[in-house]
C-alpha positions in Angstrom: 82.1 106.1 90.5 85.3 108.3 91.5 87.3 110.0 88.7 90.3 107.7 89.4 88.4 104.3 88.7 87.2 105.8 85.7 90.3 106.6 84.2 91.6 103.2 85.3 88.7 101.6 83.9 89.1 103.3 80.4 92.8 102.6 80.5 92.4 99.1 80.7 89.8 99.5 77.8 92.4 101.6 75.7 95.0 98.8 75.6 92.5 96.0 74.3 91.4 98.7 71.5 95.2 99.2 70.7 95.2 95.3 70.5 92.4 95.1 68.1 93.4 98.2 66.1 96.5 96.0 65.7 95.6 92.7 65.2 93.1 93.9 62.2 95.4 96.7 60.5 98.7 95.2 61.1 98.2 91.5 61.5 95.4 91.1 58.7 92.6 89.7 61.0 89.9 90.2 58.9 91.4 90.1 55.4 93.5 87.6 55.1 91.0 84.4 54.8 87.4 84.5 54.7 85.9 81.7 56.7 82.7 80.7 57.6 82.5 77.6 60.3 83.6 78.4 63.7 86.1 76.3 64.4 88.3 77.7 61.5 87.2 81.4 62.6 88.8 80.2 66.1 91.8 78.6 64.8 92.8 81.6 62.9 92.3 83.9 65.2 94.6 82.1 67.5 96.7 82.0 64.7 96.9 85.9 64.5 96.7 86.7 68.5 100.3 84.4 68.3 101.6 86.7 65.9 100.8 89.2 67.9 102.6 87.3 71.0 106.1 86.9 69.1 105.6 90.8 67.7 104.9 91.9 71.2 107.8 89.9 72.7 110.0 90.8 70.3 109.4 94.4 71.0 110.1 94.0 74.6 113.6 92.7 74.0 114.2 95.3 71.4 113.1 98.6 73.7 112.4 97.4 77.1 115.6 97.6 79.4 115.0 95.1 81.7 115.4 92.4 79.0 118.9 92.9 78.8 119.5 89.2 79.3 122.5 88.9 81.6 121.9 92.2 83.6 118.8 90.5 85.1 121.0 87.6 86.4 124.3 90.0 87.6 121.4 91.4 89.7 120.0 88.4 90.8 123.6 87.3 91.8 124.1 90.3 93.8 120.9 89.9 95.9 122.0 87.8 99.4 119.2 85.4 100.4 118.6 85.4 104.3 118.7 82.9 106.7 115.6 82.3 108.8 117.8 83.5 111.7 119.1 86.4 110.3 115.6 87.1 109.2 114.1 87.1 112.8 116.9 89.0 114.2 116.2 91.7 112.0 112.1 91.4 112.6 113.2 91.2 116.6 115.7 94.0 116.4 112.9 96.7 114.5 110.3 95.3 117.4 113.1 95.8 120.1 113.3 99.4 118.3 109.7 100.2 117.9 109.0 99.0 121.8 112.0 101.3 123.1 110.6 104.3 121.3 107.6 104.0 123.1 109.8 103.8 126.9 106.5 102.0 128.5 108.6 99.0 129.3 111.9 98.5 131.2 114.7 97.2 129.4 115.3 94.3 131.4 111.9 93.0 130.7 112.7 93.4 126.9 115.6 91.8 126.6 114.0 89.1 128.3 111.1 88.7 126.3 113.3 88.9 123.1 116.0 85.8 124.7 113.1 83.4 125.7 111.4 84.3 121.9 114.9 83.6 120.4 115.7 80.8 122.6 112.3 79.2 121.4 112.9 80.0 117.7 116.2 78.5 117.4 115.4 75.2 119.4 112.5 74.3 117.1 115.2 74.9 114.3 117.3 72.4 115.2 114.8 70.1 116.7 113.2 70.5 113.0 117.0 69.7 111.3 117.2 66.8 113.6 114.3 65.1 112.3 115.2 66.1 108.6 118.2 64.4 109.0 116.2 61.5 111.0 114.4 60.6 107.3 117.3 61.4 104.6 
């Protein structure tokens, strides 16, 4: 096994011992009640594993900066959605680029290529929107 999957293996394996470590020093796991039928043994164990939820949730709004509640939504405001169309001009435009820096074909030939591509795109749009409309 390579160094690298080892150490991500083992990391993994850290944070459910840091878990553990928790839930039994911290949250009491195994002092708190003393119970012998399995259903109670899984009941309070969910018990504690929520306490550690709320703890653990709490802490991530106390120290974590992305949790700064309305900083996540300016940002989300700021981000533009694209159209479809403005999405395939930019996909055509980098594959008009990417062609031209290899100069095997002749301009013409591109351009033409990217019309009758366009041209194809944007009459299915609307023939799509036509028969939207059709059924609201």
């Amino acid at each position: 096994m390579p160094d690298e999957e080892i150490v991500r293996i083992y990391g993994k394996r850290w944070d459910i011992e840091v878990f553990f470590k928790m839930a039994k020093h911290h949250l009491n796991l195994e002092r708190e009640v003393q119970l012998r039928d399995y259903d109670g043994m899984v009941a309070y164990t969910s018990l504690v594993f929520g306490r550690y939820l709320f703890l653990a949730v709490q802490q991530r709004f106390h120290d974590d900066p992305r949790s700064i509640g309305s900083l996540y939504y300016a940002c989300c405001e700021e981000m533009h959605d694209l159209t479809l169309i403005e999405a395939l001009q930019r996909l055509m435009s980098m594959a008009l680029a990417k062609v031209r820096s290899t100069g095997e074909f002749a301009e013409k030939v591109i351009n033409a290529m990217l019309d009758a591509i366009m041209g194809t795109a944007v009459s299915m749009l609307k023939s799509i929107q036509s028969s939207n409309a059709l059924f609201t």
